[in-house]
N, C-alpha and C positions, 0 to 999 in steps of 0.2 A: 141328643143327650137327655134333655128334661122327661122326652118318651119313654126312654128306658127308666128313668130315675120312678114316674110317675106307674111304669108297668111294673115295676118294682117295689113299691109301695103296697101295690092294687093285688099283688099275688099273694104279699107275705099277709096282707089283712085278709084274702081266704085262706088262706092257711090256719091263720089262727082262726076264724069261724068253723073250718071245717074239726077241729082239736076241741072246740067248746063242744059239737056239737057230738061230737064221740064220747063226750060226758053225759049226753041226755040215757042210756041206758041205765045208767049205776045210779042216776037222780031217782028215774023212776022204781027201782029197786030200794030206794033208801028208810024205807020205812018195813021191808020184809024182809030186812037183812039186820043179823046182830052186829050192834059197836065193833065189833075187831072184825068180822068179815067184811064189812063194809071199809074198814080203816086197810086192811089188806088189798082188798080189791082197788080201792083207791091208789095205793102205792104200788099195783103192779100198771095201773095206767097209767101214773106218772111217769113209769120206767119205759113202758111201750111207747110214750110220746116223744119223751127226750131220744130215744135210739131213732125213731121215726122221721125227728124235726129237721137235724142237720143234715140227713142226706136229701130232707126236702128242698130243705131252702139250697144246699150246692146245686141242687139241680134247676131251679129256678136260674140263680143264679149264671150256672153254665148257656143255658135258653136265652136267656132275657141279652146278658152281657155278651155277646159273641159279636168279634168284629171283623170282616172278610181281607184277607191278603189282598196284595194289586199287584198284577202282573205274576210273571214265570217265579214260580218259587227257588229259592236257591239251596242248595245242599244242607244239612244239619252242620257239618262241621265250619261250615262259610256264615252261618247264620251264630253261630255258639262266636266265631273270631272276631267278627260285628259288635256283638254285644260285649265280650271281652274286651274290645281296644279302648272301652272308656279308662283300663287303668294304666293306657299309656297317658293321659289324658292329666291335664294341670286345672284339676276338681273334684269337690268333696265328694264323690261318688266312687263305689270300688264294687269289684265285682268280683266272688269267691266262686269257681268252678268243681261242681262234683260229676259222677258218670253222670247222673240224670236229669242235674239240674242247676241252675246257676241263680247265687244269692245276691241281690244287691243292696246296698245300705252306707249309710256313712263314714265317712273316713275316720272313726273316732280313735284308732290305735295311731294315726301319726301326728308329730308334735303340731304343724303349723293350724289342725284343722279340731285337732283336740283341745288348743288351748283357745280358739275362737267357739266353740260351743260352750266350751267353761265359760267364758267372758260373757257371752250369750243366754246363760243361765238354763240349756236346753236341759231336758232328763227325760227324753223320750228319743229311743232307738229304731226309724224307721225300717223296716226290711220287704223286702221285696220278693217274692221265691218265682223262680221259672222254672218248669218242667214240662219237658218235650214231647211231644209225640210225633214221631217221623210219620208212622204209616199214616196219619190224618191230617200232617204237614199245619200241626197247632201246638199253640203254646199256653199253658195254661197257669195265668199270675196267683198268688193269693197274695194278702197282705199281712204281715206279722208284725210287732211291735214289742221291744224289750224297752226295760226301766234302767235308767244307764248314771252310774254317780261319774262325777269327773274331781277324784281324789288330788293325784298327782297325776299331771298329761306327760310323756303318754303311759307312763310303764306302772300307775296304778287307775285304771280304767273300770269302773266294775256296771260287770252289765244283768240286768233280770233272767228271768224266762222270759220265754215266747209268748204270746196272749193274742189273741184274734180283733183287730182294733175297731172302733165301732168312732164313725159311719166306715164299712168294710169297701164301698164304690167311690171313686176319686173319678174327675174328668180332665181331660187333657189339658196342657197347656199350649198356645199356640207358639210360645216363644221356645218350646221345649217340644218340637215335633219328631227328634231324632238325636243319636246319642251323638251325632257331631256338634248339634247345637251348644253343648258346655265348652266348645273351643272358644266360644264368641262373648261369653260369660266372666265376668272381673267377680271376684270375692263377695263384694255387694250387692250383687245383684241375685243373690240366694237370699227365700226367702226360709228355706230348711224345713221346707212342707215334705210330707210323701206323695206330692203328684211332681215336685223336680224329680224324683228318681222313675216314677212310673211312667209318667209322659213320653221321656226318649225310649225308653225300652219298647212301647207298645206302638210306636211311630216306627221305628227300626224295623219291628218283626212285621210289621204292614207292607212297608214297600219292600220289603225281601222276599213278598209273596207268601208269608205263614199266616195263617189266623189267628185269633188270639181270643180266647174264654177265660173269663174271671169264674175264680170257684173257690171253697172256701179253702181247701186243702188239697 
């Protein structure tokens, strides 16, 4: 984990070297160019870098974070039931199912879990996104995070946008290696981090045989 963490670092600082360095053209131009071509040329590299940066760093990210299934992979729809049965499950975790992708995050719409974050003084909405890809038998996490008031629990709830949470890489826990792990788990023993929700999910899809890449979106 510290390898990735540290290859992870080591990418995104050439990235950004290689982004200064695509500034040395316009540097050297800056004395033969007038104030507003210069101020224009400048703001259309600004824009080429920002379109450029985030599909860099997903793909870094995709590279660097990939983690290998174990054993015979099992079917999408046996792998999506897995993951689902955490909402039979007596803990703060839910799982909202769409065709492509399944959301995980905390239980803040029901009373017993919304009025212990209140009490808690939380205001930060972990989520989790999964999206599938059969034909490469991989699932790919991002992590999102919304701004969450807890007005009246449950039935005035009020939650942010989505926002890209920074540090975006979490590491496992070892008490939290699978989503059956929250059976074994009392109230207290949550610490309300987003690696209790990422940990069973990325342990699940392992021994189910799927891979698993971190990406931003």
């Amino acid at each position: 984990m510290l390898r990735r963490f540290a290859c992870t670092i080591f990418s995104l600082l050439l990235l950004i070297v290689g982004v200064l360095v695509s500034l040395t053209p316009l540097a050297l131009l800056r004395t033969k160019l007038d104030s507003s071509v210069f101020a224009t040329a400048i703001c259309i590299w600004l824009a080429l870098v920002l379109l450029a940066l985030l599909p860099a760093t997903d793909m870094l990210l995709r590279k660097i974070w990939f983690f290998r299934g174990q054993g015979e992979p099992v079917a999408p729809d046996e792998l999506r039931q897995r993951l689902l049965g955490v909402n039979a499950m007596d803990c703060p975790v839910a799982a909202l199912a769409t065709r492509k992708k399944i959301v995980f995050t905390w239980r803040c719409r029901e009373l017993r879990w919304c009025e212990l974050f209140s009490r808690l003084g939380k205001d930060r909405l972990d989520e989790l996104h999964c999206r599938f890809d059969a034909d490469l038998r991989t699932v790919y996490l991002y992590d999102r995070v919304r701004a969450v008031d807890f007005f009246i629990c449950p039935d005035r709830v009020k939650t942010g946008r989505l926002r890209i949470p920074l540090p975006l890489l979490r590491g496992r826990m070892k008490r939290l290696d699978s989503i059956e792990s929250y059976a074994a788990l009392a109230e207290d023993d949550y610490a309300f981090h987003g690696r209790e929700i990422k940990s069973p999910v990325v342990g699940t899809v392992l021994t189910s045989g799927w891979h698993v890449r971190y990406s931003l979106f």
